[in-house]
TORKOL-405799 format. One record per atom (N, C-alpha, C): residue number from 1; residue in three letters; atom name; y, z, x. Coordinates in steps of 0.02 Angstrom, whole numbers. Layout:
# residues N
pos  code  site  v  w  u
NUM  ala  CA  Y  Z  X
...
# end
This chain:
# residues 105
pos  code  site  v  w  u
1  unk  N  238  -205  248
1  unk  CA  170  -228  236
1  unk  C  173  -293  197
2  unk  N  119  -340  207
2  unk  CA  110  -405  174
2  unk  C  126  -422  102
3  unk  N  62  -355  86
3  unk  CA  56  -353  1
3  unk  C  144  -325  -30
4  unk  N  159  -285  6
4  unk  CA  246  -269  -36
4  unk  C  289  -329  -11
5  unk  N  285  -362  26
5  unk  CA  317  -395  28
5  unk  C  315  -472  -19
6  unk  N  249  -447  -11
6  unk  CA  249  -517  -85
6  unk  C  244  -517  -155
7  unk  N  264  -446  -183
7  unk  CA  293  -435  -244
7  unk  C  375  -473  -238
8  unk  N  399  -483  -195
8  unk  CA  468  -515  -205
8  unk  C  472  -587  -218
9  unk  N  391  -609  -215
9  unk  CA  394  -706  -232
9  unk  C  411  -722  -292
10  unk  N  466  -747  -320
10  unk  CA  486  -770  -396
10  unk  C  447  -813  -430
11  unk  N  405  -852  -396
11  unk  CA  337  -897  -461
11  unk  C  279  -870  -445
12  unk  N  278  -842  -491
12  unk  CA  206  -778  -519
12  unk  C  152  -796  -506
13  unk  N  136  -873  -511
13  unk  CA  102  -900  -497
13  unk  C  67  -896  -426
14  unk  N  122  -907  -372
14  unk  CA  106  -909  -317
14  unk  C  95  -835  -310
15  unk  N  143  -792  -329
15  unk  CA  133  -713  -316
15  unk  C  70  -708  -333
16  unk  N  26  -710  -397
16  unk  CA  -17  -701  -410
16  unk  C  -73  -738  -352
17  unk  N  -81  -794  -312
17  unk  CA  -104  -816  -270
17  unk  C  -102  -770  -210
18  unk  N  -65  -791  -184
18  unk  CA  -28  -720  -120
18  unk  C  -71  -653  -129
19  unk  N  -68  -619  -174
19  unk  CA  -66  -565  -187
19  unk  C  -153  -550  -182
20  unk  N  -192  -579  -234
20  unk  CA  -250  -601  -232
20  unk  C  -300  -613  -164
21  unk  N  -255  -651  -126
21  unk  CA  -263  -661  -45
21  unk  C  -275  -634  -21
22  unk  N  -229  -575  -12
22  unk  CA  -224  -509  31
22  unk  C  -280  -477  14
23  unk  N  -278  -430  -66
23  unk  CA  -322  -421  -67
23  unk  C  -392  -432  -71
24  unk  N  -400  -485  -62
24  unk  CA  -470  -483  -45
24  unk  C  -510  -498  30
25  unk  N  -426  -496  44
25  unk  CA  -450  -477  147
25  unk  C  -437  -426  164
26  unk  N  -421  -386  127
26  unk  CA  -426  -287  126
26  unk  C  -385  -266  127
27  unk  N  -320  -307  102
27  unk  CA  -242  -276  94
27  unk  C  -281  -202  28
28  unk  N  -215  -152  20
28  unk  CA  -216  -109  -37
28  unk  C  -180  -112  -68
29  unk  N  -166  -111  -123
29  unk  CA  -129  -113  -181
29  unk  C  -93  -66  -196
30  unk  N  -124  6  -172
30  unk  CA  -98  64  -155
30  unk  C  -64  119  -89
31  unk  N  -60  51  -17
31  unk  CA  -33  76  29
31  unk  C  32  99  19
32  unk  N  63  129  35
32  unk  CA  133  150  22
32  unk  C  190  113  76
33  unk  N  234  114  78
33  unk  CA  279  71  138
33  unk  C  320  152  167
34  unk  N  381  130  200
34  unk  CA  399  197  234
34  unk  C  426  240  189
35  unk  N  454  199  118
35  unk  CA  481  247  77
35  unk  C  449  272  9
36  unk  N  374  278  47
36  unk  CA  323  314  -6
36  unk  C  295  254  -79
37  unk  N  347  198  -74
37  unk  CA  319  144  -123
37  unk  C  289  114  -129
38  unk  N  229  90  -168
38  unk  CA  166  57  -170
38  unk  C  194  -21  -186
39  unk  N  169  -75  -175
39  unk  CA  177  -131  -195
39  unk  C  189  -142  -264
40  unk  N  146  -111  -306
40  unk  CA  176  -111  -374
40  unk  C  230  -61  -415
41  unk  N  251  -27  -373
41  unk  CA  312  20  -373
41  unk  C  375  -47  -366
42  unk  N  367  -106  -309
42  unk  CA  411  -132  -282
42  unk  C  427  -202  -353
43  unk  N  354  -209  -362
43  unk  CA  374  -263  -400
43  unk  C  430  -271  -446
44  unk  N  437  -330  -459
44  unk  CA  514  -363  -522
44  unk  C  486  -350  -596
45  unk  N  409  -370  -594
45  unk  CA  386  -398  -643
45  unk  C  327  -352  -682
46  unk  N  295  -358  -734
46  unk  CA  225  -329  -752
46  unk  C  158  -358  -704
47  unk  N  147  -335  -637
47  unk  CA  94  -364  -606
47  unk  C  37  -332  -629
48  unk  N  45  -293  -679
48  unk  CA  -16  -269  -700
48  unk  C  -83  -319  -707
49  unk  N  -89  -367  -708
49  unk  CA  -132  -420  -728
49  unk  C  -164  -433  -650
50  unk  N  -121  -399  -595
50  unk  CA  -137  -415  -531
50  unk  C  -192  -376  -518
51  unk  N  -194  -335  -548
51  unk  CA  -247  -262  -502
51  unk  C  -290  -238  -586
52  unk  N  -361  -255  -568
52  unk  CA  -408  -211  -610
52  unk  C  -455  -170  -590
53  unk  N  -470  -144  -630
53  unk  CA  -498  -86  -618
53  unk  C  -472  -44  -570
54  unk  N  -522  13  -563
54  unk  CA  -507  81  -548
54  unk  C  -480  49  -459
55  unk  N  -428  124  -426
55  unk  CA  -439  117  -369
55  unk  C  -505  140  -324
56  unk  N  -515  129  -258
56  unk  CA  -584  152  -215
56  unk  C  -574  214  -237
57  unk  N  -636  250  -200
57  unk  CA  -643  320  -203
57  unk  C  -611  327  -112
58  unk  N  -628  285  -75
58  unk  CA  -582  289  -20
58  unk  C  -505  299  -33
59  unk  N  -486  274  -57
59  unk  CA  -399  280  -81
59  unk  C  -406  339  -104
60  unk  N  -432  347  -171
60  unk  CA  -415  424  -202
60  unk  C  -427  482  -163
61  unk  N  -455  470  -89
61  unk  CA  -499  523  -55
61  unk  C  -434  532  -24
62  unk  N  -403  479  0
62  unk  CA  -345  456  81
62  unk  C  -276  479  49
63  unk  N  -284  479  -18
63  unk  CA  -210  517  -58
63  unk  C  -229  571  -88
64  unk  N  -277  599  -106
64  unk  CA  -307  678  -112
64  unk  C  -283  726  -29
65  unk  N  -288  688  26
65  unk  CA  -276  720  61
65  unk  C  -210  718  85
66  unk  N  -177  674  73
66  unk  CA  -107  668  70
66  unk  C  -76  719  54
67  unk  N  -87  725  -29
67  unk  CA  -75  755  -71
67  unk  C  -47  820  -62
68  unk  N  -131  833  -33
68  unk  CA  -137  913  -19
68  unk  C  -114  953  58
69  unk  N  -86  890  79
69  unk  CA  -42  905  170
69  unk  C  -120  937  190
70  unk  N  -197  914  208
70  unk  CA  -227  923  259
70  unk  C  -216  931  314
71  unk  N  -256  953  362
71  unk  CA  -233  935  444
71  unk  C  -287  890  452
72  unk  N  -307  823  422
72  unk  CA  -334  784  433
72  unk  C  -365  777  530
73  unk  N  -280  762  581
73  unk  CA  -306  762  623
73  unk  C  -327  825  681
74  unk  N  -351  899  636
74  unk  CA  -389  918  681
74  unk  C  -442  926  674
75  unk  N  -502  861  657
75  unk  CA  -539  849  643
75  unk  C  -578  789  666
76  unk  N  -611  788  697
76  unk  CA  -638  728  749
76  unk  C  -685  684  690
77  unk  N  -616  643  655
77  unk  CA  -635  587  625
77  unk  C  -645  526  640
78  unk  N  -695  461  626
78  unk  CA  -679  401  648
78  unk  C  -601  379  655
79  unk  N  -583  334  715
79  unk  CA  -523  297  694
79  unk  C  -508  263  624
80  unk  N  -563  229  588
80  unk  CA  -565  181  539
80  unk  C  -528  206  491
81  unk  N  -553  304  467
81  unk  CA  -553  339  428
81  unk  C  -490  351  432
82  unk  N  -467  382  488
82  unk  CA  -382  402  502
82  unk  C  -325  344  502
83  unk  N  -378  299  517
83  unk  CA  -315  215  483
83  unk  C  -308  215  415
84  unk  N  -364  223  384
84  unk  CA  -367  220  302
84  unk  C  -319  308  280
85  unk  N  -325  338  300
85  unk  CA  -277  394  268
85  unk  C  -207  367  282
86  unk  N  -189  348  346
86  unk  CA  -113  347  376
86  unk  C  -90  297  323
87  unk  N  -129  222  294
87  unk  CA  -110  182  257
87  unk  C  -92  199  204
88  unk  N  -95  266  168
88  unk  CA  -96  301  130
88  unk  C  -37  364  134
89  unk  N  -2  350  192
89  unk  CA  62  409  188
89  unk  C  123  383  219
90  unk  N  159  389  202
90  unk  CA  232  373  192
90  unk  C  272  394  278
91  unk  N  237  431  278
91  unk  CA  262  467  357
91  unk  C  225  469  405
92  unk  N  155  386  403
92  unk  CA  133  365  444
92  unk  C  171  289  457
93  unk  N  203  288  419
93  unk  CA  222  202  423
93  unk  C  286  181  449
94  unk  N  282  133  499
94  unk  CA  348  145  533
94  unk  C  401  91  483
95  unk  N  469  128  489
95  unk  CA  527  88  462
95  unk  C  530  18  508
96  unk  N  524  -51  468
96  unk  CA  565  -100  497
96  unk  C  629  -122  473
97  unk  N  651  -169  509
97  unk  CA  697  -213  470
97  unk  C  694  -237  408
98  unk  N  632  -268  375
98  unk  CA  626  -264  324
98  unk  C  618  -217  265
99  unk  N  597  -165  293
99  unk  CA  607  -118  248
99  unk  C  685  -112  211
100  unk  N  730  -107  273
100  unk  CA  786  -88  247
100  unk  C  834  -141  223
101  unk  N  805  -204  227
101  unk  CA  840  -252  170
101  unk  C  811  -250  83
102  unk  N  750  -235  105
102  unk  CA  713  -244  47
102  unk  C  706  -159  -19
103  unk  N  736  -129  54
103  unk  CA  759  -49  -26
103  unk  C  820  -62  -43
104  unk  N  878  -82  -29
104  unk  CA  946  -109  -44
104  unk  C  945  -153  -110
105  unk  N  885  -190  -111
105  unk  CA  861  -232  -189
105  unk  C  874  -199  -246
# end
């Protein structure tokens, strides 16, 4: 994903740009990548300054059900809804190449 991948930019500056970017074109701060890690799991640095306030109640809803292994899909939900949970689980997200340079870090 975009947003983990740009916890690895070394001038904070720009990270902090980047990062900012995303989210506010609807990246999450809390998607997970394939190995369950959130972007700020990945970071080098204190990006705490990156992310305020609370997360959505969509997120807390999409990892409440995570959480709790639902059967989400036997339930005739919007697509939108079942994109927003999957972004949210570790064993919806497919392994790339980058993934596996970037857990070796």
């Amino acid at each position: 994903r975009p947003i983990h991948m740009a916890m690895f930019i070394d001038n904070s500056i720009l990270k902090l740009s980047v990062v900012t970017s995303l989210l506010l074109h609807g990246a999450h701060i809390d998607a997970v990548d394939a190995h369950g890690k959130t972007a700020m799991d990945l970071s080098n640095d204190d990006c705490s300054n990156l992310v305020s306030g609370p997360l959505l109640l969509s997120c807390y809803s999409a990892r409440t059900i995570i959480a709790k292994d639902i059967p989400y899909h036997l339930f005739d939900l919007p697509k939108h809804v079942i994109e927003l949970i999957e972004l949210h689980d570790s064993k919806c997200t497919m392994k790339t190449p980058q993934d596996e340079y970037f857990s070796r870090l």
